[in-house]
N, C-alpha and C positions, 0 to 999 in steps of 0.2 A: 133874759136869763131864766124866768119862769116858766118860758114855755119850750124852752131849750131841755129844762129838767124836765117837765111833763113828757115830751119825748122820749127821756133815757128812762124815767120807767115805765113808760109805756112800752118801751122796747125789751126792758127787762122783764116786765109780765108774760108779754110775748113770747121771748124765749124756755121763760120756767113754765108756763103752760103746755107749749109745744113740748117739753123735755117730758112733763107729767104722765101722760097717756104712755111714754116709752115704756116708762118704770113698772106705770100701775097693770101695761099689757104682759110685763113678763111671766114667763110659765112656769111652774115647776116640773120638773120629770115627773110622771109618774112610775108606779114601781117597776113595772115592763122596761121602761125605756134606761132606766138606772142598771135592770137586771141584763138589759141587751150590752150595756158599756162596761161591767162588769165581767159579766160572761165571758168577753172577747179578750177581755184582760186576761183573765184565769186560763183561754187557750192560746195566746201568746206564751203566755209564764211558762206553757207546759212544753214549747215545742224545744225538739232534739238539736242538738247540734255536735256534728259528728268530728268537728278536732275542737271539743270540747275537756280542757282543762290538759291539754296537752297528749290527749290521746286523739285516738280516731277508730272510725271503722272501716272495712273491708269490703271491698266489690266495686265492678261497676257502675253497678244501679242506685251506690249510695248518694250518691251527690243528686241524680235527676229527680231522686224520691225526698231529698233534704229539700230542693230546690219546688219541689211541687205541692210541699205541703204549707210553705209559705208564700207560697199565688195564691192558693187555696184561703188564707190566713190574711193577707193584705185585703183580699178581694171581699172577704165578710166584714173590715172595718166597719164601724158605726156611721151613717153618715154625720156630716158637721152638724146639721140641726139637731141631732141627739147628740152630739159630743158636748153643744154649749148648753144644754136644757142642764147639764148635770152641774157639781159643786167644780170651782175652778181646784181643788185638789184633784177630783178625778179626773179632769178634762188636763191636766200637767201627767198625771198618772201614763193617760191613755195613750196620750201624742207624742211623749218618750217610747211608751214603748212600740208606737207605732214606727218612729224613727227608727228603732233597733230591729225591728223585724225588714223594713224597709232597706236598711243597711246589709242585713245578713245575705236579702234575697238579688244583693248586686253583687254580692261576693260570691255566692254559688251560682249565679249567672254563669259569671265568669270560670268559676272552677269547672263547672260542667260541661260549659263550651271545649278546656281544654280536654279533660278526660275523655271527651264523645271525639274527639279527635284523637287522640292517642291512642284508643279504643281500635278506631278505625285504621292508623296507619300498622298496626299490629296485624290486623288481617289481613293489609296489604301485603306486608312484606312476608308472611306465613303462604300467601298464595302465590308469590313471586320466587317460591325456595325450587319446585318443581325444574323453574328454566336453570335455575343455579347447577340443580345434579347434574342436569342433561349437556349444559356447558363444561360441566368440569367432568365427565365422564370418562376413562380413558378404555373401559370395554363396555360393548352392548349389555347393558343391563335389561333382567327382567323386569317385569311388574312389579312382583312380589317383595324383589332386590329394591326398588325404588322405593314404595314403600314404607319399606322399613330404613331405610336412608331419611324420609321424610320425616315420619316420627322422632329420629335422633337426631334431623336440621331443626324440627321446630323447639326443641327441651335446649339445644344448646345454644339458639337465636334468643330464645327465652333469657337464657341461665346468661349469657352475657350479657344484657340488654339491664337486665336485672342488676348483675353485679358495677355497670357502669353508671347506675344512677344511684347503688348505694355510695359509691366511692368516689366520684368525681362532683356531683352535684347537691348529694343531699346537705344542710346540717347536720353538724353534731346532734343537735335536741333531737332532730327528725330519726337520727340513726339511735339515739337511745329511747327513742318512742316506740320505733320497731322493733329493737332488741330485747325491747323492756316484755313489748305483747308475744315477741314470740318465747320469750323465753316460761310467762305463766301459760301457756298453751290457748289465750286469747284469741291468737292468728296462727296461721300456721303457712309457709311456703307453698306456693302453687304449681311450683318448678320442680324438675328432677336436677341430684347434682352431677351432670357427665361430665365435665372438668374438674380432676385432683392437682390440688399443690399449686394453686396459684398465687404466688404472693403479693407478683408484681402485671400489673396490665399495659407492659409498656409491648410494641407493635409488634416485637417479634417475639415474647413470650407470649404472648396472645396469640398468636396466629401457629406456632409451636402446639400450644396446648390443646388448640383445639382442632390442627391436625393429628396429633399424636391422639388424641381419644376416639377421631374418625378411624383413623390407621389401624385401629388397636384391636378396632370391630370388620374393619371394610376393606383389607391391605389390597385388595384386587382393582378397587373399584373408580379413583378418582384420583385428578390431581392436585393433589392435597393443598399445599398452598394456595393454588387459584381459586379450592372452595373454602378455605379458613378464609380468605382475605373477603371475599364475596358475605359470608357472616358476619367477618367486624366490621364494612359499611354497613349492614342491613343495622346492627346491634347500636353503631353513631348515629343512624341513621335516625332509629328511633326515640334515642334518646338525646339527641343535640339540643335540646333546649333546656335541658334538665338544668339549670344555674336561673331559668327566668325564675319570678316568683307575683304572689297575689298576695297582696296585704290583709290579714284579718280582722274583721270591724274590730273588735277585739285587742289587736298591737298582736305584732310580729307577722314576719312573714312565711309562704308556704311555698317550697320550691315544684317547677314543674316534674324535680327528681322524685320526693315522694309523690305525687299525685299519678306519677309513672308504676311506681311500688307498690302505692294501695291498688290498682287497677288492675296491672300485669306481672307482677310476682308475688302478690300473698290469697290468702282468703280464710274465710270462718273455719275453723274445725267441723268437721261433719257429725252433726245430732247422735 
């Protein structure tokens, strides 16, 4: 029995020794290494988020520039040997909000993957309006005629495209988020309005309307129905997915109708 116990504390010497040197090695930060874990706090704390508090902003470029300044942001983290050198208050501090920055920049991944495509099937189909006149053409147009047809296919490609992701896809919130900025002069529409009196967008007032505003400028030029009907696929076209949505780290979600809107129907007020 006695030398049974001489073993268990010899083993337990053993172990509280070996533990000793862990303890007695640890380091404290010094002020540089507090001030680096610190520092990256205060530029996390500081970055933008732009459907913040239920607004947003405007443009293209805003989600790639949201989306670039937290790469930038993740990618300066502290490393883990300066995160554990600090108090475990700041090391709880840091790694939350590393988590939330880390979260944000998988939401604008995403958001900006779609916008950079929507972006782009907009100028697809803005390049594809050209075959549309020449199809639906009922006399030799000139240059000049063309044109000017093209200018009034792009505003009214636009202006439905626009008015089918306000009305068929957005929310409510989303619709009083926009109404709300355009109404302080925040945002302002990026469209012209060449369709009056629409109240209903079902197929054949829609394709009415937006023959009758072609007609109204062009009575010589096309036939009319076959190029209204060729705008309202272009206009589905670009907006069919407008009901999908992207969850924000935040809670709630953001339909691809507004991220259609912020992109291709509004923009900043000019300085």
């Amino acid at each position: 029995m006695f030398s049974a116990s001489r073993k268990s504390v010899s083993l337990f010497a053993a172990v509280t020794m070996a533990a000793l040197p862990l303890n007695m090695c640890s380091q404290k930060p010094n002020k540089a290494e507090v001030a680096a874990v610190e520092g990256w706090l205060g530029k996390a704390g500081k970055l933008d988020d732009p459907f913040k508090d239920g607004s947003f902003k405007v443009g293209d470029d805003v989600f790639r520039n949201q989306n670039k300044s937290l790469t930038e942001t993740i990618n300066e983290l502290p490393t883990p040997d300066q995160i554990n050198k600090v108090s475990p208050e700041l090391q709880n501090e840091i790694n939350a909000a590393a988590a939330r920055v880390r979260s944000q920049l998988k939401f604008y991944d995403d958001v900006t993957a779609v916008s950079t495509a929507m972006a782009q099937q907009r100028v697809s189909a803005t390049q594809e309006l050209p075959q549309l006149i020449d199809s639906t053409s009922t006399v030799q147009l000139t240059e000049e005629a063309k044109d000017v047809l093209l200018d009034f296919s792009k505003d009214v490609l636009q202006e439905k495209a626009c008015e089918l992701a306000w009305k068929y896809y957005m929310q409510q919130n989303e619709r009083d988020a926009v109404a709300g900025q355009l109404n302080t002069g925040t945002i302002k529409l990026s469209y012209l309005d060449q369709i009056q009196n629409q109240e209903d967008m079902t197929t054949t007032i829609f394709l009415n309307a937006i023959a009758g505003a072609a007609r109204s400028r062009f009575s010589y030029a096309l036939a009319w129905q076959d190029y209204a009907n060729g705008l309202r696929k272009k206009a589905y076209a670009l907006t069919g997915q407008g009901k999908n949505v992207i969850t924000h780290p935040n809670g709630g979600d953001i339909t691809f109708g507004l991220l259609y809107s912020i992109g291709g129907c509004t923009k900043s007020p000019a300085p």
